[in-house]
C-alpha positions in Angstrom: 0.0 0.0 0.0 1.5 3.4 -0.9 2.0 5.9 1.9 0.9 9.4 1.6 4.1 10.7 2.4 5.0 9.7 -1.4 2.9 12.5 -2.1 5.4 15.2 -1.4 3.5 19.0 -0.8 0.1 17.3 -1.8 0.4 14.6 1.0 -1.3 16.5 3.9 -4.6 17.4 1.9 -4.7 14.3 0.4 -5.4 12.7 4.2 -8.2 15.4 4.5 -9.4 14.2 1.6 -9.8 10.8 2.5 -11.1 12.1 5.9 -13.7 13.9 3.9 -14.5 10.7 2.1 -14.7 8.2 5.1 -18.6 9.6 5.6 -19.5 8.7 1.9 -19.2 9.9 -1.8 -18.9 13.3 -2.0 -18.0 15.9 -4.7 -15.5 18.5 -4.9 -17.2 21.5 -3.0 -18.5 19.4 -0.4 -15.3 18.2 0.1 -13.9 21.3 0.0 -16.5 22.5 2.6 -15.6 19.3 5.2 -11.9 20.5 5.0 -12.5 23.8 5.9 -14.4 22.7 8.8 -11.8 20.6 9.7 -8.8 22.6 9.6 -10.4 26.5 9.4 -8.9 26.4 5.9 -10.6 26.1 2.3 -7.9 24.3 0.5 -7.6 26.3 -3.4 -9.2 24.4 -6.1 -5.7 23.4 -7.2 -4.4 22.1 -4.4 -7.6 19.8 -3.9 -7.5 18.4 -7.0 -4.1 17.8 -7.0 -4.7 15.6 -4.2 -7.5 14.1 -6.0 -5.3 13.1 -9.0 -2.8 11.7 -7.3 -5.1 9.1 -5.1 -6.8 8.4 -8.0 -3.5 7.4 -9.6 -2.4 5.3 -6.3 -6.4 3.6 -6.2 -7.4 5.5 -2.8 -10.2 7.0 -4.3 -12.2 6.6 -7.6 -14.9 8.6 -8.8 -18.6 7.8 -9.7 -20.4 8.8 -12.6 -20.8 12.9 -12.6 -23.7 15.0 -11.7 -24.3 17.8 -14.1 -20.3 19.7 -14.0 -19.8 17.9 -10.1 -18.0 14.6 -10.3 -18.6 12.7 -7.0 -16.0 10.5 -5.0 -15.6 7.7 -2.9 -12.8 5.6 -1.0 -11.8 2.6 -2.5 -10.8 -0.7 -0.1 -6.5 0.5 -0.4 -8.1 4.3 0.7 -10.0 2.5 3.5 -6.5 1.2 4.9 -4.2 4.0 3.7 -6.8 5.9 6.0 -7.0 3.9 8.8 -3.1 3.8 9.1 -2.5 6.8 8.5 -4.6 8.2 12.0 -3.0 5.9 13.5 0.1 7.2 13.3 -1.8 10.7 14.0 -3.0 9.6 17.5 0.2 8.0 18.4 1.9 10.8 17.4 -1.1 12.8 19.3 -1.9 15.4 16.4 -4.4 18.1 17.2 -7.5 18.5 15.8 -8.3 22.6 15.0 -12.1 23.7 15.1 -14.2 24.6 12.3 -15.6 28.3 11.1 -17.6 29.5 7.9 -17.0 31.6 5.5 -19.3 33.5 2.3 -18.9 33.5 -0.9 -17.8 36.2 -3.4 -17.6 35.9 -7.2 -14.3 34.8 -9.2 -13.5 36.5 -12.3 -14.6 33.9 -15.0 -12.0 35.2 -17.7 -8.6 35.2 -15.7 -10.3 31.5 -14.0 -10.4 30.4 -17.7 -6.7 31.5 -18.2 -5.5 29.8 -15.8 -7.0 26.6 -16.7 -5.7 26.8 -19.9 -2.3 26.2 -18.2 -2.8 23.0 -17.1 -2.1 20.0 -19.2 -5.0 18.7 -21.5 -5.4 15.9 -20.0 -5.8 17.2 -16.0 -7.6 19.8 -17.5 -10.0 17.9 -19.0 -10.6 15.4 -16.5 -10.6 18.4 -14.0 -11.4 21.6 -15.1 -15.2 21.6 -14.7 -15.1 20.5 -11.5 -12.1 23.1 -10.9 -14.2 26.1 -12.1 -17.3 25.1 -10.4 -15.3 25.4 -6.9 -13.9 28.8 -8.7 -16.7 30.2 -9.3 -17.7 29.5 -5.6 -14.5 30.5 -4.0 -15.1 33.1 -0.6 -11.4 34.5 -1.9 -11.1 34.5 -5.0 -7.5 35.8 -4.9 -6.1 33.2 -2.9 -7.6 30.4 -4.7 -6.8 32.1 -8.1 -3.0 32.0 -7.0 -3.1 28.2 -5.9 -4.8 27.6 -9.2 -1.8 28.9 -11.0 1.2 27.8 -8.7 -1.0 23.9 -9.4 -0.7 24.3 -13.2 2.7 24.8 -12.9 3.6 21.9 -10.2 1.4 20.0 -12.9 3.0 21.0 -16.1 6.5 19.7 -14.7 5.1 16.7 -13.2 3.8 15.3 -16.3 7.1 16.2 -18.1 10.1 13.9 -18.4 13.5 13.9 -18.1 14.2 13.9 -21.9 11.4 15.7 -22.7 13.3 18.5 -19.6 16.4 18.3 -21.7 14.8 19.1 -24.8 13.3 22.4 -23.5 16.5 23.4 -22.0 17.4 25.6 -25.3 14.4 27.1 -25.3 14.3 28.5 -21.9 18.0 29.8 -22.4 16.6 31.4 -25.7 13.5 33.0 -23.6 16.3 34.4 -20.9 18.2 36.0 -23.4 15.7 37.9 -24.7 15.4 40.9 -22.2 19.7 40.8 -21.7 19.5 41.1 -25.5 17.2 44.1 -26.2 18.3 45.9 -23.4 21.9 45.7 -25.1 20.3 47.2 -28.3 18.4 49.3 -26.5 21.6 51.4 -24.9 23.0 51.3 -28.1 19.9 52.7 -30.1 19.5 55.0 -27.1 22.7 56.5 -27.4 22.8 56.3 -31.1 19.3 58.4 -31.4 20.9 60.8 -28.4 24.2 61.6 -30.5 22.3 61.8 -33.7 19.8 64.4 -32.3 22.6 66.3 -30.4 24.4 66.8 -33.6 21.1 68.3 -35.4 19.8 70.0 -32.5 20.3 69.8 -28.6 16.9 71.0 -28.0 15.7 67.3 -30.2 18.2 65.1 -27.9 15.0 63.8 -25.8 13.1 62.9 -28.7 16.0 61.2 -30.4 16.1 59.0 -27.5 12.4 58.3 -27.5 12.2 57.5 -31.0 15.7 55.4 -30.6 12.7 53.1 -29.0 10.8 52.2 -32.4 13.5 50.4 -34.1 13.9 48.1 -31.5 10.5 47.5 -31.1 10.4 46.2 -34.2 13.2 44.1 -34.0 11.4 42.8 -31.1 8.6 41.7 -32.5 10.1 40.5 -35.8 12.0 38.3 -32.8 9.0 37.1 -31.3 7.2 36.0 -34.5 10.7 34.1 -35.4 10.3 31.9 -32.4 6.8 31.4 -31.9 6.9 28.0 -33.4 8.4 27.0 -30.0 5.1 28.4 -27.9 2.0 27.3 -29.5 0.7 25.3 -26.4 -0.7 26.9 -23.6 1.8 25.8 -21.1 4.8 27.4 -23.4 3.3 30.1 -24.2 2.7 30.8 -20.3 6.4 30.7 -20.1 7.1 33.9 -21.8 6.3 36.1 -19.7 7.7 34.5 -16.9 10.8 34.0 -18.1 10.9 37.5 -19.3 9.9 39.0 -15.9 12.5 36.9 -14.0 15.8 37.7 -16.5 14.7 41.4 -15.9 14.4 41.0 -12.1 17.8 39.1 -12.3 19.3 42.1 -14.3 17.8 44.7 -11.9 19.1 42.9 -8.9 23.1 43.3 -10.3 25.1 46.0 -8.3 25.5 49.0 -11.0 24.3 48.0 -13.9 21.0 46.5 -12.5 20.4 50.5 -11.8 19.4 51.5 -15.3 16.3 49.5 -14.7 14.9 52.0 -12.0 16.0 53.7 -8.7 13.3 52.3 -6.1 13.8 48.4 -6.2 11.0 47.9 -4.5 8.8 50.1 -7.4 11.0 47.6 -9.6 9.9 44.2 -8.6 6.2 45.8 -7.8 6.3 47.2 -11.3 7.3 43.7 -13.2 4.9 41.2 -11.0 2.1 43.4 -12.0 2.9 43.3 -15.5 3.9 39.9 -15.3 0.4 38.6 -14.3 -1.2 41.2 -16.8 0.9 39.9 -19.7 0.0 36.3 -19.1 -3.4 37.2 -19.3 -3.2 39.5 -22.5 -0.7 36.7 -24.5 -3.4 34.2 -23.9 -6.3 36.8 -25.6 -4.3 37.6 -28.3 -3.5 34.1 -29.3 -7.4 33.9 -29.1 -7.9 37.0 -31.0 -5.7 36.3 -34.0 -7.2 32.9 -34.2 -10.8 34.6 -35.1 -9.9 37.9 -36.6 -7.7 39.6 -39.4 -4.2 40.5 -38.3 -4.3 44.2 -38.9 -7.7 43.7 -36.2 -5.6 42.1 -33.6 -2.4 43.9 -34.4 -4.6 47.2 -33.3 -6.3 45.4 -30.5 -2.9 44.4 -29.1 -1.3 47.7 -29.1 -3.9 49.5 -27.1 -4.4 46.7 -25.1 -0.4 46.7 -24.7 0.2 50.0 -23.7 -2.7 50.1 -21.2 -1.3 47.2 -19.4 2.4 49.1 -19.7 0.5 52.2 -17.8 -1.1 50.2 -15.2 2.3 48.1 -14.3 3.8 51.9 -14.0 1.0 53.4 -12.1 2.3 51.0 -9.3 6.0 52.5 -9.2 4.5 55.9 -9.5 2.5 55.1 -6.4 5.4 54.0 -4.3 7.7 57.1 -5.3 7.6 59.5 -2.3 10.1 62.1 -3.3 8.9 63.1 -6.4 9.9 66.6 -7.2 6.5 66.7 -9.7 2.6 66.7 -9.5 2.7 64.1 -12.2 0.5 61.6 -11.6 0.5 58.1 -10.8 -0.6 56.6 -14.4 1.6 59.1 -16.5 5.0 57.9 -15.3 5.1 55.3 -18.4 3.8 58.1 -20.7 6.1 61.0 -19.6 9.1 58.6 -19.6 8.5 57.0 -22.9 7.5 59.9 -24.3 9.5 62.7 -22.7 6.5 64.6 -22.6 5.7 67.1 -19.8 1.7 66.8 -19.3 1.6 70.3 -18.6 4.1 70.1 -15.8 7.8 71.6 -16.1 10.1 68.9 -15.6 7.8 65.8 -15.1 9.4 64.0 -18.4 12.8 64.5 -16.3 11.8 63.5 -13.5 10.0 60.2 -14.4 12.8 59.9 -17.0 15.6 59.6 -14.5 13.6 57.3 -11.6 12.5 55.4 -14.1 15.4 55.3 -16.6 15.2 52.2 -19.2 12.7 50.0 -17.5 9.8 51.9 -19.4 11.6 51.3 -22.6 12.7 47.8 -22.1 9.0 46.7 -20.9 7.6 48.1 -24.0 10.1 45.8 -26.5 9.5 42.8 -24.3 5.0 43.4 -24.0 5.9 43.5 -28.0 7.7 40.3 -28.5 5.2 38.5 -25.8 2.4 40.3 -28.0 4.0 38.8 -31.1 4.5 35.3 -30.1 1.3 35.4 -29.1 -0.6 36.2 -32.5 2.0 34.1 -34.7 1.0 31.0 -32.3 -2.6 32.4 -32.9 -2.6 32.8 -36.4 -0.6 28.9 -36.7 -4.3 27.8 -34.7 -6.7 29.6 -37.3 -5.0 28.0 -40.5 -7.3 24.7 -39.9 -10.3 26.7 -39.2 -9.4 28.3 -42.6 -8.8 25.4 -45.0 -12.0 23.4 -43.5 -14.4 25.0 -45.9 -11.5 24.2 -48.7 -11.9 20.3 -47.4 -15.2 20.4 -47.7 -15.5 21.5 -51.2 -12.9 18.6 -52.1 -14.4 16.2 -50.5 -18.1 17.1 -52.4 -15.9 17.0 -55.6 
């Protein structure tokens, strides 16, 4: 008989699981409910049924046939014993048992829930999903359970993956790290190219030469990104790309010296790039949607607006934590007057933002670009079968 311990971090609500189970058949909010009244905490919807897979997998548990989106449970005779042993050893080792309390119930964004399930692997999320976004949709913190949902998908994704199948994605990930490292090198030397170029016309144009230095290397960004969207057409790859984005730009920022051209409050920093982190996985997984339905010029426009609103909301958090501002400039025009070197009205804003902020504004816009463009390309690889189906048809009636 396999002991739960095997179970690594899922081991623990696995056993309330089967505690929940020992009463009778039960399905995954009720389940859900009985842990929370036995330990004062709702397990995430992730958590539970990655406890739920893996007793399946070891014969603990199996599950009846489903109710409507609710697939109901029960022990099998190995869960019976795997139970019984396993309170033994809990009143031997005389574990307490906490008291129960309730909770209510507030809604879960049904778009970022479906997001996140699309980051699990087909076949968990198949088998799962329904009953995942049923317990979702009646989470009391939606937040929280959000969170686990995610930090599951992930724990899932590697579980499933093997050692040679780990090898072969090796090169990828390097790739995907050497992405921000990269355009930030052609970004200083764009920068200083545009600044030496507009000193010698003009000193008055030396700001807008750097701004414009900006465009070229957008381009090359998402010329990049379309080159190597071949390598993130699933959902769990194309998840990556922000992620491994975000962390090579924390790792950079976190470098005595050079890390400081990426923005004088660290903490503003690493607020600035987990916001736009989880808003960039959300917007690569629309786009890819998008350019599966809709003309590329459509979602090229969609993505742009939908781009640089995201860019203004991850800089609206640094502007928030920036005390000693010299400006008025609000909050959600720090991206704007830094890219931009626009004033808003207010003498010296662009300068001030400019020099807090230095190149993180610029680099975050050629990496939201690639992201944007791997996205479509892997979006636009989707909608070629929807295309040629009408084509089949016709060949087929010929």
């Amino acid at each position: 008989m396999v002991g739960l311990s095997s179970l690594g971090r899922f081991s623990e609500p696995a056993l309330l699981v089967l505690i929940s189970l020992a009463d009778g058949p039960a399905h995954g909010y009720a389940i859900q409910n009985d842990i929370a009244a036995l330990t004062d905490d709702r397990p995430g919807p992730g958590t539970l049924y990655g406890a739920i897979r893996r007793l399946e997998e070891h014969g603990l548990i199996e599950a009846l046939p489903a109710e409507e989106r609710r697939k109901p449970y029960r022990l099998t005779q190995s869960g019976h014993e795997a139970l019984g042993v396993e309170l033994r050893r809990m009143r031997d080792a005389g574990a307490p048992r906490p008291d129960a309390t309730g909770d209510g119930l507030m809604p879960t964004p049904g778009r970022v829930a479906r997001v996140l399930l699309a980051m699990y692997p087909p076949a968990i999320r198949d088998r799962y999903g329904d009953e995942i976004a049923d317990l979702l949709a009646r989470s009391s913190r939606p937040v929280r359970d959000l969170a686990d949902v995610a930090w599951c998908a992930l724990i899932e994704q590697g579980s499933l993956m093997s050692l040679p199948q780990m090898r072969a994605r090796l090169p990828q990930v390097a790739k995907l790290l050497a992405v921000a490292p990269l355009l930030t090198m052609a970004l200083l030397g764009a920068t200083m190219a545009g600044m030496f170029t507009a000193a010698a016309i003009d000193h008055s144009l030396v700001e807008a030469g750097m701004a414009i230095a900006v465009v070229p290397v957008a381009v090359a960004a998402v010329w990049l990104g379309r080159r190597v969207s071949g390598t993130a057409a699933t959902g769990g790859r194309l998840l990556c790309v922000p992620a491994l984005l975000a962390v090579s730009i924390l790792a950079m920022s976190s470098v005595p010296g050079p890390g400081e051209t990426l923005g004088e409050n660290r903490s503003g920093v690493t607020l600035t790039l987990a916001i736009w982190w989880l808003l960039l996985t959300g917007l690569v997984f629309g786009v890819r949607r998008l350019a599966a339905t809709v003309t590329a010029p459509v979602t090229v426009l969609v993505a742009a607006l939908a781009g640089f609103a995201l860019l203004g909301l991850a800089f609206t958090a640094y502007g928030s934590t920036v005390t000693h501002a010299n400006t008025d400039l609000a909050a959600h025009l720090w991206y704007a007057s830094a890219l931009t070197s626009y004033d808003f009205g207010l003498p010296g804003a662009a300068m001030e933002s400019s020099e807090e902020l230095k190149l993180l504004p610029a680099l975050l816009t050629v990496c939201t670009g690639f992201g944007l463009a791997v996205a479509g390309a892997a979006g636009q690889t989707r909608r070629i079968p929807v295309l040629c189906a009408p084509l089949g048809g016709v060949a087929s009636a010929a």
